[in-house]
C-alpha positions in Angstrom: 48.2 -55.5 -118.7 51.4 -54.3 -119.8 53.2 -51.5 -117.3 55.4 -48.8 -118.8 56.9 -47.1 -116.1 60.3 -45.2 -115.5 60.6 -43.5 -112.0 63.2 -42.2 -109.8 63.6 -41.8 -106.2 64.7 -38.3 -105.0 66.1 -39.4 -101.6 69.1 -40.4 -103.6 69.3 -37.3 -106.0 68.0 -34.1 -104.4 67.0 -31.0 -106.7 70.0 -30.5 -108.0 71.4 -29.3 -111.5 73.0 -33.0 -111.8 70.0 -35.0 -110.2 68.2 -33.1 -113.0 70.6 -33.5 -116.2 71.1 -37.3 -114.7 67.3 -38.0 -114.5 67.3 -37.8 -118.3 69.2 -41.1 -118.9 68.5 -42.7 -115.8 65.0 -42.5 -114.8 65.1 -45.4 -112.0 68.7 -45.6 -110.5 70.3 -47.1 -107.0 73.2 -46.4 -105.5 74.1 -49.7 -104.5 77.9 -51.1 -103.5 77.7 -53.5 -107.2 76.8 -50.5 -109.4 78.5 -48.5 -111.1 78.1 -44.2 -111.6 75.6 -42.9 -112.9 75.2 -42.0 -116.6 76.5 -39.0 -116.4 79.1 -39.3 -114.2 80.0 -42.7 -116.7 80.2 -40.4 -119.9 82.7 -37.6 -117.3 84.7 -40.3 -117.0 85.2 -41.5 -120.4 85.9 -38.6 -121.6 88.4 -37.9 -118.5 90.3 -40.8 -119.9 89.8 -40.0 -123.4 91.5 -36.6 -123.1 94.5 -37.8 -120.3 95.5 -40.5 -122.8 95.0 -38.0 -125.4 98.0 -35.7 -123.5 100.2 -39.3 -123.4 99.9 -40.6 -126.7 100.2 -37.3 -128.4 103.6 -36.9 -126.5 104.6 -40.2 -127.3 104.1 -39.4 -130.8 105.6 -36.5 -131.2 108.6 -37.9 -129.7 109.2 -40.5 -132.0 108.0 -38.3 -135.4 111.1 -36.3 -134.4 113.1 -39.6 -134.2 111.9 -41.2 -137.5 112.7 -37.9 -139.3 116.2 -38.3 -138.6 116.7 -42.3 -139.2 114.3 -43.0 -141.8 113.6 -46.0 -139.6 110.1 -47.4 -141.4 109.6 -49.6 -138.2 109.5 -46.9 -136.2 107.4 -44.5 -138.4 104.6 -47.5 -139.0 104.8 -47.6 -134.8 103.8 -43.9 -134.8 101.5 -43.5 -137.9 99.3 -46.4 -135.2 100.2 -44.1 -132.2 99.0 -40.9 -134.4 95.7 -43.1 -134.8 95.3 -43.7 -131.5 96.3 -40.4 -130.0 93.4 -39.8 -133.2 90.7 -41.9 -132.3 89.7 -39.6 -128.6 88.2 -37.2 -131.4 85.2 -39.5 -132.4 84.4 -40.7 -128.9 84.4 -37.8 -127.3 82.1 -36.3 -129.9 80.0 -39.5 -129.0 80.3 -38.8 -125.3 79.0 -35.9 -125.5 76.2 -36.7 -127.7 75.3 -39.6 -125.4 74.5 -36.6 -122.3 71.8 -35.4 -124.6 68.2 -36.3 -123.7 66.0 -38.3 -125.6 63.7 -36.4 -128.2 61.1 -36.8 -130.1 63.0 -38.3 -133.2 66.0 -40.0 -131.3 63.5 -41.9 -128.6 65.9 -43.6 -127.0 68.8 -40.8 -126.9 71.9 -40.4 -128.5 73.4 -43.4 -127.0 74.4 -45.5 -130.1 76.9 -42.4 -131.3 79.1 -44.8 -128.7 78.6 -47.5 -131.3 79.2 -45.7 -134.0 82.8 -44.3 -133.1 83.6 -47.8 -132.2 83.4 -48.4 -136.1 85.3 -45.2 -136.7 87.8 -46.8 -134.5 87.7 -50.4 -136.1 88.2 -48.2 -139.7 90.8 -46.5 -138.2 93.0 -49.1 -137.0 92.7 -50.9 -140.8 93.7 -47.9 -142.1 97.2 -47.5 -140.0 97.5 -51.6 -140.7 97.4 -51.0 -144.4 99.7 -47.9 -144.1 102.2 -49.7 -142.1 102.2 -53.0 -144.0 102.6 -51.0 -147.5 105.7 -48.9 -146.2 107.5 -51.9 -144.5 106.8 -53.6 -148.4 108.4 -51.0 -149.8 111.0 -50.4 -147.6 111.9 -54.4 -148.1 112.1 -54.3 -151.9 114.7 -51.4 -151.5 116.5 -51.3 -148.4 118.1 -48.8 -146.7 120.3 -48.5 -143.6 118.8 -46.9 -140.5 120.6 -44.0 -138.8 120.4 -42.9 -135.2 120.0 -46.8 -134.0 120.4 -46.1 -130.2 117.4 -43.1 -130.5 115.0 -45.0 -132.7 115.7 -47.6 -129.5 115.0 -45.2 -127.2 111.6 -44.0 -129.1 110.9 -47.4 -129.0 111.1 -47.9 -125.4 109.2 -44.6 -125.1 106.4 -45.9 -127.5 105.5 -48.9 -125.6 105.6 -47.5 -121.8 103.0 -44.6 -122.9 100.7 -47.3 -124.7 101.0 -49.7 -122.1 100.2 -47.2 -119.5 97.2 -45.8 -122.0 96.0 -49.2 -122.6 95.6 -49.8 -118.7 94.0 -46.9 -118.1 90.7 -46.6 -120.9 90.6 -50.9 -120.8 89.7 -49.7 -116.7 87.9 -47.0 -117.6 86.3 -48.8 -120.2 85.1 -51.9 -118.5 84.0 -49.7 -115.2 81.2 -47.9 -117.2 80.9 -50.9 -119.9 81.6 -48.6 -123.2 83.6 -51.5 -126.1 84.2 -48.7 -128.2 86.4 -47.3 -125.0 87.8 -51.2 -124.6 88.4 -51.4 -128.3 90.0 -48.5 -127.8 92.5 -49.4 -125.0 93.2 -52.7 -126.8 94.7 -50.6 -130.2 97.0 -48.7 -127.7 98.1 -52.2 -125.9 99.3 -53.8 -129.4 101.0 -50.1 -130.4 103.0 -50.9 -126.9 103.7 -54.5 -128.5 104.5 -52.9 -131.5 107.3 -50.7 -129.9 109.0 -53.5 -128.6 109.3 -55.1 -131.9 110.7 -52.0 -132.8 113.6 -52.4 -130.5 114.0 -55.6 -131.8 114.4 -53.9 -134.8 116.6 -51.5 -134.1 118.9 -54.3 -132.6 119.0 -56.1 -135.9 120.0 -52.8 -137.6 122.9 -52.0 -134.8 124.4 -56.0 -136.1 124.1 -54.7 -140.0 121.2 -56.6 -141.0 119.4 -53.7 -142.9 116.1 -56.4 -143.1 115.4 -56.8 -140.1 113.7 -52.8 -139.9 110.7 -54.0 -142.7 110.5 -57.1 -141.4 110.0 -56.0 -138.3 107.3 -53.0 -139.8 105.4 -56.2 -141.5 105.4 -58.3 -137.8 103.7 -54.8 -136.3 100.9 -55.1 -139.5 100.3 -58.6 -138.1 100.4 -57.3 -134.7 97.8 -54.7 -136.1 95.9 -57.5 -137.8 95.4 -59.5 -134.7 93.6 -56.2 -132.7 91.7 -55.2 -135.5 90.1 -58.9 -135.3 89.4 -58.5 -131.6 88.3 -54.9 -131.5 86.1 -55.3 -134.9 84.0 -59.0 -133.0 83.3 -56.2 -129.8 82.3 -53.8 -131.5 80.2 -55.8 -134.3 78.6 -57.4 -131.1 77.6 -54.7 -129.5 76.4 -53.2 -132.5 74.0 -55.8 -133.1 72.6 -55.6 -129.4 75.0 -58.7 -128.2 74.8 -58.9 -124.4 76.8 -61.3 -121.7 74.1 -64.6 -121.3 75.3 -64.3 -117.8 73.4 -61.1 -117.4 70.4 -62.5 -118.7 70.8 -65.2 -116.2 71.3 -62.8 -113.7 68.3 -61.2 -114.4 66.0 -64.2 -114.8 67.2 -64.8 -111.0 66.3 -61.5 -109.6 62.7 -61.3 -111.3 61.9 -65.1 -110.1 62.7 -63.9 -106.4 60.1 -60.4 -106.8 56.7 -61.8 -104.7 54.2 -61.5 -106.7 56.1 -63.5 -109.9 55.5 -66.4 -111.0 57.4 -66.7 -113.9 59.2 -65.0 -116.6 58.6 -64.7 -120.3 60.6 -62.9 -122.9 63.6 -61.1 -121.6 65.7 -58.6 -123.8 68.7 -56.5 -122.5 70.5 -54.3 -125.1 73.2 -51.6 -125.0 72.4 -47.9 -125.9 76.1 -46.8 -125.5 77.6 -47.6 -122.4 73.6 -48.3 -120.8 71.8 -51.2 -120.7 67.8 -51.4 -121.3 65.5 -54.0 -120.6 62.4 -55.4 -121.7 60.7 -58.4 -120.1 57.3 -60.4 -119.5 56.4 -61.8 -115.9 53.3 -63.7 -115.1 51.5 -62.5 -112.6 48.4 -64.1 -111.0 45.0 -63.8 -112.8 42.9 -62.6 -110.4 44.6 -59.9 -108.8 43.9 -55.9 -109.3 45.2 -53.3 -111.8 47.0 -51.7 -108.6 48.4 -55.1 -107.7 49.8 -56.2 -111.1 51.5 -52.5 -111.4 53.0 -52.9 -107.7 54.5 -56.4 -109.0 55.6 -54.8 -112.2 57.1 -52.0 -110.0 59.2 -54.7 -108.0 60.1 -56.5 -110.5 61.8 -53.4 -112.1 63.5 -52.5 -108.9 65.0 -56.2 -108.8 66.7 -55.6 -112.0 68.2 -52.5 -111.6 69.9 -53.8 -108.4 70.8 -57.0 -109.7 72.1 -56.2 -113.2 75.2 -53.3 -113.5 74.8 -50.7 -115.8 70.8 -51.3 -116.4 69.2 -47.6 -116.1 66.0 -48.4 -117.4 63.4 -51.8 -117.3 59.9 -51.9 -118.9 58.0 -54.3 -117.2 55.1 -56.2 -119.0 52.6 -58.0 -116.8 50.8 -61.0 -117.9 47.9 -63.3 -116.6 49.0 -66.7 -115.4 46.9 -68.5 -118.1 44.0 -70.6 -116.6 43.2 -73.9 -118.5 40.0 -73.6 -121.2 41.1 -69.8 -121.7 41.8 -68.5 -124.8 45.8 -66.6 -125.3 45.2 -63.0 -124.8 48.0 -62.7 -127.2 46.1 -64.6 -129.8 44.9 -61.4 -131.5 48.6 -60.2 -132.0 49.7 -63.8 -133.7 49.0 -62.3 -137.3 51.5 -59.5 -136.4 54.1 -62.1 -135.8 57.6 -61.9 -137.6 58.4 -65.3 -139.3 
């Protein structure tokens, strides 16, 4: 028998306008010490971070536009074309955020979820794009160079540049890991390597203060690499997640909790993907033969509870019940094997 059930509990979430808005993504949740908020509360807090480092970065930027225009430094202005980006990249993911509170319809079955996904892309295209721009300018710059002016401020930008990434990047990698969203992670990664970036700036600016007018587009080619090297790590998480990668340790995880449900006595197929910054899971236990509709739905019901406490971020389980098989009978799947997907 196969058991499709999503169900809250209302001793946790009274009638309230946010039990009600909350029950639309998470149909079965626990407030339990290991897990984190609640859907909703996930998506407030992503885009808490998303506009707060929005403030930073778009300060950060500003400040060293104003300095570029008045040393022509090309180091500098590839370090805050990528901040721009950055600063840039809250637009998408908070569209996404707020997509991801709608509720599930008709068409979009599973909800809006994977709009998370999708401005992780827009992110990965935008860091390419400021990797390109900064690499061509610092090419240019190298096949006709010019001295820098205003050495001591583009130092100063430069300082400025990589405190506000550095204190960006903690703050949505956090964020980003507490409510498990890699397009927010990604996201904190591209301001890390912009703080990086800064500091090769300095370095920069030093080797223009000694008269060596190189060092300011070789320095604007080392922050392309730089760029490079987080385009590579934020493009693998985000290709990942969009092709419904998971952690094998959660699957472990989960494989422990169902085998500890009474009633179970062993587990088939198990799938876990992310819709967003939520996980879903679908999985097979074998239950005994013999025992009621009631009893196998009760099992199922357990079994789904298990997971939700034992794996973070799961906010919804269907459970599929099926006979422990009894020698000389015939696979009651036998009748779906011609449906089978080589």
């Amino acid at each position: 028998m196969s058991d499709r059930h999503e169900h809250s509990h209302p001793h946790h979430h009274r009638h309230s306008l946010r039990h009600r808005l909350s029950h639309l993504f998470t149909p079965h949740s626990h407030e339990t010490a290991d897990k984190v908020d609640s859907a909703l509360e996930s998506s407030a807090r992503g885009m808490r971070a998303l506009w707060v480092s929005l403030a930073v970065l778009g300060v950060t930027a500003l400040a060293q536009a104003f300095v570029v225009a008045v040393s022509g430094s090309v180091a500098l202005l590839g370090d805050t074309v990528h901040n721009t980006a950055d600063a840039l990249t809250a637009v998408p993911l908070g569209i996404a955020f707020v997509l991801g509170r709608r509720a599930a319809t008709r068409r979009f079955t599973y909800g809006y979820g994977r709009a998370e996904d999708l401005a992780g892309l827009v992110i990965v295209l935008t860091i390419a794009a400021s990797a390109a721009f900064a690499g061509w300018t610092a090419i240019e710059r190298l096949l006709d160079p010019r001295p820098v002016q205003h050495v001591p401020a583009v130092a100063v930008a430069a300082l400025v540049g990589c405190a506000g990434n550095e204190w960006v990047a903690r703050y949505r990698i956090r964020v980003g890991r507490a409510i498990g969203s890699a397009a927010l992670v990604a996201d904190g990664l591209h301001a890390r390597t912009d703080g990086f970036t800064s500091l090769a700036v300095l370095l920069g600016a030093g080797g223009s203060a000694l008269g060596w007018q190189l060092a300011d587009p070789i320095v604007g080619l080392a922050i392309t690499a730089a760029i490079a090297l987080v385009l590579r790590d934020a493009a693998r998480e985000v290709f990942r997640r969009v092709m419904d990668a998971v952690d094998p340790a959660l699957v472990d995880r989960a494989e422990r909790a169902l085998t500890e449900v009474p009633g179970v006595r062993g587990v088939g197929e198990l799938r876990l993907r992310w819709i967003g910054h939520r996980l879903r899971a679908e999985v097979a236990v074998v239950v005994d033969g013999t025992v009621t509709v009631r009893e196998a739905h009760r099992i199922a019901v357990d079994a789904e509870h298990a997971l939700l406490h034992a794996v973070p971020r799961l906010t919804a389980a269907l459970v599929h019940a099926d006979p422990a098989p009894v020698p000389g009978e015939a696979d009651p799947h036998l009748a779906l094997a011609h449906h089978t997907v080589a």
